[in-house]
Each structure stands twice: as structure tokens, then as C-alpha cells.
N, C-alpha and C positions, 0 to 999 in steps of 0.2 A: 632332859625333859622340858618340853614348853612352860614358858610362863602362863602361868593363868590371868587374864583381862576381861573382867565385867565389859568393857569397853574399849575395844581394840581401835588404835586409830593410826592414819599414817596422813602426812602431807603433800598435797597433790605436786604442788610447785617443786618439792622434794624430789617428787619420784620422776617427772619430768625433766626436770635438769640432768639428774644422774642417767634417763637412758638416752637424753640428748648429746653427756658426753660420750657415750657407749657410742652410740650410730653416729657418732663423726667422726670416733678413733678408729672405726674398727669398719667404716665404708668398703674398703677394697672384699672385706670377708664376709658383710652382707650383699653385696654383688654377686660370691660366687651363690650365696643360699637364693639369691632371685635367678641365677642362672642355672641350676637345677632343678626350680622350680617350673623354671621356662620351658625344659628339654623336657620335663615329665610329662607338662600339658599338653606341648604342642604334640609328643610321638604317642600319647593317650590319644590326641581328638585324633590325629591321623589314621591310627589304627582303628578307632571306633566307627571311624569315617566309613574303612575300609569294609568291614562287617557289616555295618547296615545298607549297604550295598551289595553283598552277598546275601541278603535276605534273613539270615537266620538267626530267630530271634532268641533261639537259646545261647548262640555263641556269643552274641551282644550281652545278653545277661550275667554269663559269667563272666564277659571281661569287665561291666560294670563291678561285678564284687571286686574281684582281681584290684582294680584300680580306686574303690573303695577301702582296702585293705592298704596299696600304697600310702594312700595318701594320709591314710590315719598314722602307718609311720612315719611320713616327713612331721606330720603334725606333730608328733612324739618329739621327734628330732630336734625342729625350734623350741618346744617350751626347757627342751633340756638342755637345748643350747644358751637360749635367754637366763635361763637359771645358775648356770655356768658364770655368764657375765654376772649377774646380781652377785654370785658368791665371790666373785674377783679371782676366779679361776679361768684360766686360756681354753676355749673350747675348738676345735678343729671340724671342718667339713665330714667326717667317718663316723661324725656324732648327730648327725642326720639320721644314720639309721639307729634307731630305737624302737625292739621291739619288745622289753618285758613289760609285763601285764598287758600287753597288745586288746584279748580278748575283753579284758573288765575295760579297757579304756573304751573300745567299739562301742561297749554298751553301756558304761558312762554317757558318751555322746549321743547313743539315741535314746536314751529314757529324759534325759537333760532335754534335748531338741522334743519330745512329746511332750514332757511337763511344762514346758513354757511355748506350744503351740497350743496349748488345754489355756493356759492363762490367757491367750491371746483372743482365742474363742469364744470364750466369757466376756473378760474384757482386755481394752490395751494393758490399759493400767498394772492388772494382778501378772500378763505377760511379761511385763518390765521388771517388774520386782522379779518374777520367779529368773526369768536372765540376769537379772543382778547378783541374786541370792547364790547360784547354782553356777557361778563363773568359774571356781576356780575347784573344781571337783573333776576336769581333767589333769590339774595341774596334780593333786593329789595322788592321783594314779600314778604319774610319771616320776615322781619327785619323792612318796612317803609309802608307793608300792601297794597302797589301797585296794580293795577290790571297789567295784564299782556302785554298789552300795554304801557301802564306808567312806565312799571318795564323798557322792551326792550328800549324804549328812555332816559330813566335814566340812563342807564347801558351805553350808545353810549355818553350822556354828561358828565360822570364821568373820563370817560377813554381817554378826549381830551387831546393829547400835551405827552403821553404815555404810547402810543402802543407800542413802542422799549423796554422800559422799564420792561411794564408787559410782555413781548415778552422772553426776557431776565430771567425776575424770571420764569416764565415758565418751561423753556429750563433748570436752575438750581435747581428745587424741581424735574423734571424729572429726573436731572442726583442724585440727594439726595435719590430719591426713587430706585433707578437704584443701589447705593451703599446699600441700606437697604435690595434689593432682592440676592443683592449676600454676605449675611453677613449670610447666610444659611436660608433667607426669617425670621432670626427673628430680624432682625436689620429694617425691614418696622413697627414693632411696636411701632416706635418712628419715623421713618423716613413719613408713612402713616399722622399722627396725622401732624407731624410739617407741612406738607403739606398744609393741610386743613385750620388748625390756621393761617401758614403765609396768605393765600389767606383772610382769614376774618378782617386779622390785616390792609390790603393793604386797601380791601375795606373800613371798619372804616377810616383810613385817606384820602381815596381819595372823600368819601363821606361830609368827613370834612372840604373840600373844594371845595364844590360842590353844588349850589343854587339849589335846584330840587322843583317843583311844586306839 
């Protein structure tokens, strides 16, 4: 059972160091996940290509879902791959595809992306929090098996006491990624990776002190 924390905290410089050594030991195996990420997009726009040239705009629509659907499983895939590394467990390329709770994760992700385009609408500000607050409520779903409900409220009590904080790392794997695009876009092959990992390392500790139902 989780611990229970009034005050769940984790250290930024912590979490970054540890998924900087992640994406440097383990480069050759984030290469292959950007090279199947490569093969997805480019034979998705190719083929989308192909259809909206054929005119019809139903078969365009459903290959949007179709490819909507993809990509929510690679999505899957990374965070349970990242989660893998935080737990010091070997994770393999087959572990891309992930699809249980598939459905609650979909819908995780779009009640998540309406809630904090509502926050946005209003104003920036309550947009920021609500994507702060609600970050880790796909991870939820992948990791603790949540429905997608339960993930979103999980994700709101993990993240009590800081929002400034996650706010903070945020704003710092941006600017890490920011330096890995200007290092000729191939310094993101380590910078992408450490991203992800610090995000999975945060959540592991903030969930570790964190009573969820």
C-alpha cells in the first residue's frame, strides 16, 4: 500500500540526473523507439497523403481514427517503457505495443486535453495548473490500471502541495530539449529520452507518497 504524504515532494536535479544517465546508457535502444516512430509517421502521412487525393472523405476519417488509435498505443508503450527504466527493470522494443485499458487511456487523454483547453479559454494561468495538475493521469491508466476517471482524480491528488514545482521541471526539460534541438536536432536523442524518464521518475516518487483508491 502507498504511503500517505500531506506533502509529496521529489527533487528536480534528482530526477534529471537519473534519466540523464538512463539516455546515455541506453542511446542505441532510444534510437530504435525514434526509428519506429519515424516509420509510423512518415508510412501514416504517406498513406494519408494517398486518400486525400482519392477524395474521400470518409476513408480519410477513418484512417485518422485507425492512426489515432496507433499512436495512443505507442504512447502506452513509452510510458511503460520509461516506467520499466525508473523501476531498474530491462524493457525491450515488443513493449511498445501496449494496449490494456487502451479505451479509459483514449479517454483519459481527451477529457484531460478538454479540461485544460477550458482552463486555457478562461484563462492561461488556470490552463497551466489544470496541465500540471492532470499530467500524470495517463500514466495511471498504464502503470495502476485505472479507468479513466480514477486515473484524472489520481493524477489531481498526487500532484497536491506541487504544482510550482512540477511547473518548474517543466519549464527545465523544455529548455533541455531546447538545447538538444539546437545541438543540430541530434543532441534531442538523449535530451527527448531524458525527458520522458525524468517525467516517469517524478511520477514513481510522487505516487510513492500518495494513498490512491
Amino acid at each position: 500500500m502507498a504511503k500517505t504524504s500531506t506533502k509529496p515532494r521529489f527533487v528536480k536535479k534528482e530526477a534529471i540526473t537519473f534519466a540523464f544517465n538512463i539516455a546515455k546508457q541506453n542511446i542505441l535502444f532510444f534510437l530504435g523507439i525514434f526509428v519506429v516512430w519515424a516509420f509510423i509517421t512518415i508510412a501514416s502521412s504517406a498513406i494519408q497523403g494517398s486518400i486525400n487525393r482519392s477524395g474521400s472523405f470518409l476513408l480519410s476519417f477513418l484512417f485518422s481514427l485507425v492512426m489515432w488509435v496507433i499512436n495512443s498505443i505507442f504512447s502506452m508503450g513509452v510510458i511503460n517503457i520509461t516506467l520499466k527504466f525508473v523501476d531498474k527493470k530491462k524493457p525491450s522494443l515488443k513493449d511498445l505495443y501496449y494496449t490494456q485499458k487502451l479505451f479509459n487511456y483514449i479517454l483519459a487523454s481527451i477529457l484531460r486535453g478538454l479540461i485544460i483547453l477550458g482552463g486555457f479559454i478562461l484563462l492561461i494561468v488556470p490552463g497551466i495548473i489544470l496541465a500540471v495538475k492532470l499530467q500524470f493521469a495517463e500514466y495511471l491508466v498504464v502503470d495502476r490500471k485505472l479507468n479513466y476517471d480514477a486515473a484524472l482524480r489520481g493524477s489531481w491528488k498526487m500532484t497536491k502541495g506541487v504544482k510550482w514545482n512540477l511547473f518548474l521541471l517543466g519549464i527545465l526539460l523544455f529548455l533541455i530539449n531546447l538545447l538538444g534541438l539546437l545541438c543540430l536536432a541530434v543532441g534531442l536523442l538523449v535530451t527527448v529520452p531524458l525527458a520522458m524518464v525524468a517525467e516517469a521518475y517524478v511520477y514513481r516518487k510522487l505516487l510513492s507518497q500518495t494513498a490512491l483508491k
